[in-house]
C-alpha positions as CSV (number, residue, x, y, z in Angstrom):
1,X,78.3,68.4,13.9
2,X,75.9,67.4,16.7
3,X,72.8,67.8,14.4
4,X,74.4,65.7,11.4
5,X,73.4,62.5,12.5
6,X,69.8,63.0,12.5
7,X,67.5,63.5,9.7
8,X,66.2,66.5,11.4
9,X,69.5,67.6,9.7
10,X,66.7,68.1,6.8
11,X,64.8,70.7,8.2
12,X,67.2,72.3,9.4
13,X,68.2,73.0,5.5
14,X,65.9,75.7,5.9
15,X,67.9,77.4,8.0
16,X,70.4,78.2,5.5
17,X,67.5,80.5,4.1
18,X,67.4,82.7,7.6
19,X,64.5,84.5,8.5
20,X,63.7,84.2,4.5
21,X,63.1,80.5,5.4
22,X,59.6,82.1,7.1
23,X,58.3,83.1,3.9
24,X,58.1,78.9,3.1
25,X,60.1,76.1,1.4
26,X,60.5,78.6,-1.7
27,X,64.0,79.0,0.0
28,X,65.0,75.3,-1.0
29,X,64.3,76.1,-4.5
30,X,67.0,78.4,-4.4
31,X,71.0,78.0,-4.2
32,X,70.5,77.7,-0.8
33,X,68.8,74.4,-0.9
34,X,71.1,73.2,-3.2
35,X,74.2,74.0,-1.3
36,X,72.9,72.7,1.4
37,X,72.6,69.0,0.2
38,X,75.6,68.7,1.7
39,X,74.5,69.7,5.2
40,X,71.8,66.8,4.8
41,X,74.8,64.1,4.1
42,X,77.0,65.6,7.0
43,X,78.9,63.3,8.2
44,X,78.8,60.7,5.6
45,X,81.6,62.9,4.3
46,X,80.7,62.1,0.8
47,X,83.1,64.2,-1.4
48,X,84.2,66.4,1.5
49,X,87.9,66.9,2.2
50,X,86.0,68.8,5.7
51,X,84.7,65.0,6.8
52,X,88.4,63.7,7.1
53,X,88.9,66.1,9.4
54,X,91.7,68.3,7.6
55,X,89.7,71.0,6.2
56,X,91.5,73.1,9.3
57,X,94.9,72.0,8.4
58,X,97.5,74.4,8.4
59,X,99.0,75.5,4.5
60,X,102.5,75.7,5.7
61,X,102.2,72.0,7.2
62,X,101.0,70.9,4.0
63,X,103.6,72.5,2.2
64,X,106.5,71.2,4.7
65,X,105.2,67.7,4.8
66,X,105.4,67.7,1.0
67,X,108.4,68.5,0.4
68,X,109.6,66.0,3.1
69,X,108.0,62.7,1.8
70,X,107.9,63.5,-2.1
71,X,110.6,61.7,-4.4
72,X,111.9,63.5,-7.3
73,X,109.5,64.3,-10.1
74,X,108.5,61.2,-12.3
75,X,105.8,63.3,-14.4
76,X,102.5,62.2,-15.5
77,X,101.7,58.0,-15.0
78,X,101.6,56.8,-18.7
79,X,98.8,54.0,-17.0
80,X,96.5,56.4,-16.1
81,X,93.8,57.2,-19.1
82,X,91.1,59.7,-19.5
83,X,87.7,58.9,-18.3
84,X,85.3,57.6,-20.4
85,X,82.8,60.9,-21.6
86,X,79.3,61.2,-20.7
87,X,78.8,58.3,-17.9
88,X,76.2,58.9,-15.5
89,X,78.9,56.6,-13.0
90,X,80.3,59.7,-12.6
91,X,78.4,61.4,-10.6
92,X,79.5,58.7,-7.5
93,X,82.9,61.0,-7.8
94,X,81.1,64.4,-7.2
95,X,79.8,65.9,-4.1
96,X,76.2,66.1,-3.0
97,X,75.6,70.1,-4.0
98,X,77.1,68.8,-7.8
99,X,75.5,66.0,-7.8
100,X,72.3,68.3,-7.1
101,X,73.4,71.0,-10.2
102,X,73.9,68.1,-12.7
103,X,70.4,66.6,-11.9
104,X,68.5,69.9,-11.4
105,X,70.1,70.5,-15.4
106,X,68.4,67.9,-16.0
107,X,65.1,68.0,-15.3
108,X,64.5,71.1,-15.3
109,X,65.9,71.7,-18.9
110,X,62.9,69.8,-20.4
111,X,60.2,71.5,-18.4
112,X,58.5,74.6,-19.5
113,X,55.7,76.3,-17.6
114,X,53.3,78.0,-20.2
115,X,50.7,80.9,-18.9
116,X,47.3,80.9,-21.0
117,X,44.4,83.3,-20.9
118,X,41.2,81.9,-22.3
119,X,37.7,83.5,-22.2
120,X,34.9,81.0,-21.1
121,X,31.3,79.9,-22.8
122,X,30.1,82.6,-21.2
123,X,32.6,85.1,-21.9
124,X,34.3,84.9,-18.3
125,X,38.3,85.1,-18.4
126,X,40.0,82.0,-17.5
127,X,43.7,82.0,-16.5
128,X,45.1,78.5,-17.0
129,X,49.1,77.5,-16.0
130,X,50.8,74.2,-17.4
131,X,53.7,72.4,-17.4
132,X,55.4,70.6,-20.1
133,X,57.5,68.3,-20.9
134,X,59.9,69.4,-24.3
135,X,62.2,67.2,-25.3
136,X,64.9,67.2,-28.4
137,X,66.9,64.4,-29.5
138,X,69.6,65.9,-31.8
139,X,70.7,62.7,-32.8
140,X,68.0,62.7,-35.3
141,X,68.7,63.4,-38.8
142,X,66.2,66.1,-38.8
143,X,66.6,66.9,-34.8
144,X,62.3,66.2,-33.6
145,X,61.0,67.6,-30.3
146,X,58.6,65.1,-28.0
147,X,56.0,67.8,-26.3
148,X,53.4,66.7,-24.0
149,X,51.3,68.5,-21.2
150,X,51.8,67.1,-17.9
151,X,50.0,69.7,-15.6
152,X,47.1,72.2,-16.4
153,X,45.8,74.4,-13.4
154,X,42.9,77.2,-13.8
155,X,43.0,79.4,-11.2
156,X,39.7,79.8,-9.0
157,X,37.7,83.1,-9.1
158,X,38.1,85.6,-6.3
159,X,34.8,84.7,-4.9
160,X,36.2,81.3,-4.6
161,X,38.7,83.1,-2.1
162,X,36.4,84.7,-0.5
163,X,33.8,81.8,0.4
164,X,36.8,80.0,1.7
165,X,37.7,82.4,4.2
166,X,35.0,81.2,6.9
167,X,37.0,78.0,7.0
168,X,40.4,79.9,7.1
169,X,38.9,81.6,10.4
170,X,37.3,78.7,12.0
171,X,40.7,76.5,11.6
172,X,42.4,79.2,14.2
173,X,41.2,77.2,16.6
174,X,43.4,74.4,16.2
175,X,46.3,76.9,16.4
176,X,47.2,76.2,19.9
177,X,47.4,72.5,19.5
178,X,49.4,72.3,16.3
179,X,51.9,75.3,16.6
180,X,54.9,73.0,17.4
181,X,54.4,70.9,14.3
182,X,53.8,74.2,12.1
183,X,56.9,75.8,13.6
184,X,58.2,72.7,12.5
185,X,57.1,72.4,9.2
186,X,58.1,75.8,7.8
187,X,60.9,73.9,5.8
188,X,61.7,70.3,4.4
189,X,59.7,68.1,6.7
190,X,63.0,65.3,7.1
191,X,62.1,64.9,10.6
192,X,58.2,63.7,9.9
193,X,59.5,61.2,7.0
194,X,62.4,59.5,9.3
195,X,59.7,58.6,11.6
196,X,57.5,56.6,8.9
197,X,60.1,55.3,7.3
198,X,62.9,55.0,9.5
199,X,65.5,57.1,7.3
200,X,68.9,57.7,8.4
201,X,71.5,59.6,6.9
202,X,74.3,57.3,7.1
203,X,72.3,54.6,5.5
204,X,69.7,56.5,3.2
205,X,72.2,59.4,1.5
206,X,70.7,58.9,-1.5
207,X,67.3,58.6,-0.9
208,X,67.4,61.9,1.0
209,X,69.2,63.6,-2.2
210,X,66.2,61.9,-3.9
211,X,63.5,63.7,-1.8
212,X,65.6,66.4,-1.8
213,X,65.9,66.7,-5.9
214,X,62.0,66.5,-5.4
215,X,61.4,69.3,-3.4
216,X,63.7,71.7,-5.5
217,X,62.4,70.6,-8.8
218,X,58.7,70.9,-7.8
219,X,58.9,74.0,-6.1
220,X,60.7,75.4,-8.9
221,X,57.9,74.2,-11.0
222,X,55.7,75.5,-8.3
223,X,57.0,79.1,-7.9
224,X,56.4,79.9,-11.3
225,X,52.9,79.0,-11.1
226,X,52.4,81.1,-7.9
227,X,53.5,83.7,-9.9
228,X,51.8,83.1,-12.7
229,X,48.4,83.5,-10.5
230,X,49.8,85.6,-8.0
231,X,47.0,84.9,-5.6
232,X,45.7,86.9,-2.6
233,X,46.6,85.6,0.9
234,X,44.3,85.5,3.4
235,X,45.2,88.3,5.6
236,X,44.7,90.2,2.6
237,X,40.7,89.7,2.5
238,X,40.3,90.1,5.9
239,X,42.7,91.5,9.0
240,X,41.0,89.0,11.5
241,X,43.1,86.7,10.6
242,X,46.0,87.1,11.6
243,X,48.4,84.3,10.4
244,X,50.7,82.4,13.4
245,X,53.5,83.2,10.9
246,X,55.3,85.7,8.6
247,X,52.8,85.6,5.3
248,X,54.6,84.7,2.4
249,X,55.4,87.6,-0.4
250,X,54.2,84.9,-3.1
251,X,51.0,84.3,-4.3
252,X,48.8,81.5,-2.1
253,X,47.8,79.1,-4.7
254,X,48.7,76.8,-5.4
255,X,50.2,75.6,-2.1
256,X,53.8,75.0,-2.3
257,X,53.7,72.7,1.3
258,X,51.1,70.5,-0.1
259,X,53.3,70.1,-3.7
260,X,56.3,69.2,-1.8
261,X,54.3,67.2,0.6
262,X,52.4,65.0,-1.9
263,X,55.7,64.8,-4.4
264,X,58.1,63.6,-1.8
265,X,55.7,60.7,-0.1
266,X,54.9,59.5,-3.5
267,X,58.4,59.5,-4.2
268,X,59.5,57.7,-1.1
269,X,56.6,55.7,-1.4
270,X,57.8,54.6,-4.4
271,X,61.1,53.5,-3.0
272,X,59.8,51.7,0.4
273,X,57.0,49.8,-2.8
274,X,60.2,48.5,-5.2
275,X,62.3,47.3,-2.0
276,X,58.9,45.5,-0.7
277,X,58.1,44.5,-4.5
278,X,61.8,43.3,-5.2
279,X,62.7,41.1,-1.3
280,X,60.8,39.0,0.9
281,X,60.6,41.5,3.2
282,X,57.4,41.5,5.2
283,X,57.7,45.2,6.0
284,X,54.4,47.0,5.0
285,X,55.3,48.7,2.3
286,X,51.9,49.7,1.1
287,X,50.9,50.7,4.9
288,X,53.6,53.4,5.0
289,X,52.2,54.8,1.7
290,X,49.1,56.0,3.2
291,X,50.5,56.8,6.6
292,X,52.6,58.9,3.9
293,X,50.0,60.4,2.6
294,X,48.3,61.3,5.6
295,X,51.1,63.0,6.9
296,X,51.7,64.7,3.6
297,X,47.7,66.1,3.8
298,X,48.4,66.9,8.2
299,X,51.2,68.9,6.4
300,X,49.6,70.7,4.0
301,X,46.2,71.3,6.2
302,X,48.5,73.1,8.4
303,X,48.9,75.6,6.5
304,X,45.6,77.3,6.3
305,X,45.2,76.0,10.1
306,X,48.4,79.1,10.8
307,X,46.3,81.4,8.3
308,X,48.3,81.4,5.5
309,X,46.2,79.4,2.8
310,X,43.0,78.7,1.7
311,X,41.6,75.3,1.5
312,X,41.4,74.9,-2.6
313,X,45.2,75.8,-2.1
314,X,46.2,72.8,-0.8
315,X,43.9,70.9,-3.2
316,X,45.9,72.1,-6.6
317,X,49.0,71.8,-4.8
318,X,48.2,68.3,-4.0
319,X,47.6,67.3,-7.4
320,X,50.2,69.3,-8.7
321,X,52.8,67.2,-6.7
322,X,51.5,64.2,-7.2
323,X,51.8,64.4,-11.2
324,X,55.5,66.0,-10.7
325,X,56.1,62.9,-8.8
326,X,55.0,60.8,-11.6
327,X,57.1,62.4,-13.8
328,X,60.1,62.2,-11.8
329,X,59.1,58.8,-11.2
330,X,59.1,58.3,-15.3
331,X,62.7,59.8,-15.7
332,X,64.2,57.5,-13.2
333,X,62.8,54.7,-14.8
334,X,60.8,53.8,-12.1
335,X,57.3,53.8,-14.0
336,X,56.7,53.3,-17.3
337,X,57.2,56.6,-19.6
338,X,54.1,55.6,-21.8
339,X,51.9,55.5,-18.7
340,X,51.2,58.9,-17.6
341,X,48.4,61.2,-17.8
342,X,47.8,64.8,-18.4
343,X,46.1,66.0,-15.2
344,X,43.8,69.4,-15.2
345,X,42.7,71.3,-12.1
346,X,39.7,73.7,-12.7
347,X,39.6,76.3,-9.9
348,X,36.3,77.5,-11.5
349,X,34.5,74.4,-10.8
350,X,35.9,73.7,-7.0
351,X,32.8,73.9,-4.6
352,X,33.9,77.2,-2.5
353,X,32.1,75.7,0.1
354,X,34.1,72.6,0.5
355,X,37.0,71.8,2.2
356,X,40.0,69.7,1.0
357,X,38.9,66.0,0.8
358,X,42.4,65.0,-0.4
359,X,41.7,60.9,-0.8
360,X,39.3,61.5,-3.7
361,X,42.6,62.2,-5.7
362,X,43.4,58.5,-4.8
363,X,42.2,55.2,-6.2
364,X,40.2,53.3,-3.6
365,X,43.5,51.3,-2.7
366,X,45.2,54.2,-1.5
367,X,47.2,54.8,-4.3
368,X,47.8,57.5,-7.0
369,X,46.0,57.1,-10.2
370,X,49.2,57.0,-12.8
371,X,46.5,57.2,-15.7
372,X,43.4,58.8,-17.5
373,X,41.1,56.5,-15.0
374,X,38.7,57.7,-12.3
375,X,36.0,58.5,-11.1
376,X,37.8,62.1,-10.2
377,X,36.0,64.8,-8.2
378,X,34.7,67.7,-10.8
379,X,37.8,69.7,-10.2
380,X,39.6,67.4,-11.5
381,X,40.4,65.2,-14.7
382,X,42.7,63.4,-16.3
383,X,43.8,62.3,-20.1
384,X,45.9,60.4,-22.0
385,X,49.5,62.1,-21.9
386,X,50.0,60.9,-25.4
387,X,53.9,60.7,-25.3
388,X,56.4,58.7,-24.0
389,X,58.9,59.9,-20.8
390,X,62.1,59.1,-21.6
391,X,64.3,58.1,-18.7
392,X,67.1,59.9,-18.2
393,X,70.6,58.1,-17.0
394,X,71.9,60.7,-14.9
395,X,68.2,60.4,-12.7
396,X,67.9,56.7,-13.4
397,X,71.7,56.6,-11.8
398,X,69.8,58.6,-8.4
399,X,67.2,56.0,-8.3
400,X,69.4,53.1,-8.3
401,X,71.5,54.3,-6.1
402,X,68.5,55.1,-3.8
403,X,66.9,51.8,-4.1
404,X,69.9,49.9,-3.2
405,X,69.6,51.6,0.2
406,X,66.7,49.8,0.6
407,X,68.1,46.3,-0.2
């Protein structure tokens, strides 16, 4: 239990993966991330027989002591009722990995992620991916679905690949200085955000099954894409450059560690803003939400630094975390449902010979756009969503639970 009581507990979920974990964070998308929720709240015991220290106990004790201290059989309390049906309260009663099922459900069941190929104005083939939201309410007489497009991504051309090699090959040089933190980094990055926002375990459960939720659900979202596009790596265009790591079986763009790493500081961000917004605190909320988000672009820069993406990567992964954040964000009730935006990446029109600039996706403040405002870079733009998010109580439940950590 040595490593329980520190949020490096968090990367070490990774571990649960094996040498799998190598291949990137696509491992806590799995069951394996999800089971190991758990491992992140060790000893807070939450749920866990295990933490009271009689997970070992001998059966035949059990049974003996039993039938030593039990009176004769009274049957069932006449007192004790049902539970009331369909209470998010009652997710305080289950374990972490539960708790994480439940939530995934329900998320996940109103996303779809829709593969489109277009041809161009000048006849070029265009491969788009987006995600939706899809809502039904069967309450309704005539049951009505709310649809609206959250995420659009166009995948670059292979040229655009090809261009950004040069960088790919002239970030090797910064191997030497940043292999502990990429070694690091492979999985959930618990360790970095503990030491920006003093986390611990003990104290911040549920904001770490928060973050958590947000890594599984937007490299889920993620994945999909990757393999929609199922886009060379950079040791396949060229074999000088041989990656610091394993390469990945999965397509390289988007980037998955720039989704996560975007999605979880806005997230947290979020939480350290509503504790600043809702005390007298005079801890600088909106401080660590840019030191946030420039650990969240060290992280994803990394990447290409050990060979394994390409600059544009990290771009669309960026964004694409950032508007799964917002939507998260929305179904907790944490920002407003009707203030989102529809936000397209165009890989086509991504200068090839630029590298990732990542606060042009930001307002001058330092802060994500939530709407249809800019000015954006080219690559980029953003719309009206034209919808409504509705919260959902079982999330909303998370988030309050979360923020009252931060009281």
């Amino acid at each position: 239990m040595a490593g329980v009581g520190s949020t490096a507990g968090v990367a070490g979920v990774a571990g649960v993966a094996g040498v799998a974990g190598v291949a990137g964070v696509a491992g806590v998308a799995g069951v394996a991330g999800v089971a190991g929720v758990s491992q992140v709240m060790g000893a807070s015991g939450v749920g866990h027989v295990s933490a009271l220290g009689l997970s070992g106990a001998p059966i035949e004790g059990l049974l003996t002591h039993r039938e030593a201290i039990a009176d004769a059989w009274k049957g069932a309390s006449a007192a004790v009722g049902p539970l009331t049906p369909n209470l998010p309260e009652h997710l305080r009663r289950c374990p972490p990995d539960i708790r994480a099922w439940s939530l995934d459900q329900a998320l996940l069941s109103e996303l779809q992620v829709r593969y489109e190929a277009r041809v161009s104005n000048t006849g070029d083939p265009v491969h788009a991916c987006s995600v939706w939201h899809v809502s039904v309410d069967p309450t309704a007489a005539a049951p009505s679905a709310t649809v609206g497009k959250l995420v659009e991504i166009v995948c670059p051309p292979i040229e655009t690949f090809q261009a950004q090699l040069e960088f790919v090959e002239s970030y090797a040089d910064l191997r030497g200085d940043r292999a502990a933190e990429i070694a690091s980094q492979i999985g959930p990055q618990g360790a970095y955000w503990e030491t920006v926002l003093n986390l611990r375990p003990w104290q911040h459960r549920h904001t770490l099954e928060l973050a958590l939720l947000t890594l599984r659900i937007s490299n889920a979202l993620m994945q999909r894409i990757k393999l929609v596009f199922s886009c060379r790596r950079p040791v396949e265009l060229s074999p000088q450059i041989q990656p610091m790591l394993p390469t990945p079986g999965h397509g390289a763009f988007p980037s998955g560690h720039a989704n996560e790493a975007f999605a979880v500081a806005t997230v947290l961000g979020a939480l350290a803003s509503n504790a600043k917004a809702n005390s007298s605190s005079a801890w600088p909320a909106e401080h660590a939400l840019r030191i946030l988000y420039r650990q969240a672009y060290r992280i994803a820069t990394n990447r290409p630094v050990a060979g394994l993406h390409f600059p544009v990567d990290h771009a669309a992964g960026q964004m694409h975390g950032l508007s799964v954040a917002h939507y998260l964000l929305a179904r907790c009730g944490a920002l407003p449902g009707d203030g989102l935006a529809t936000y397209a990446f165009d890989g086509r029109a991504y200068d090839r010979n630029t590298e990732h600039e990542y606060e042009k996706q930001f307002a001058a403040d330092g802060t994500t756009r939530l709407g249809p405002g800019g000015p954006f870079p080219a690559y980029i733009s953003a719309s009206a969503l034209g919808t409504t998010i509705p919260v959902s109580p079982l999330l909303k439940w998370l988030w309050d639970a979360a923020a009252a950590e931060w009281a």
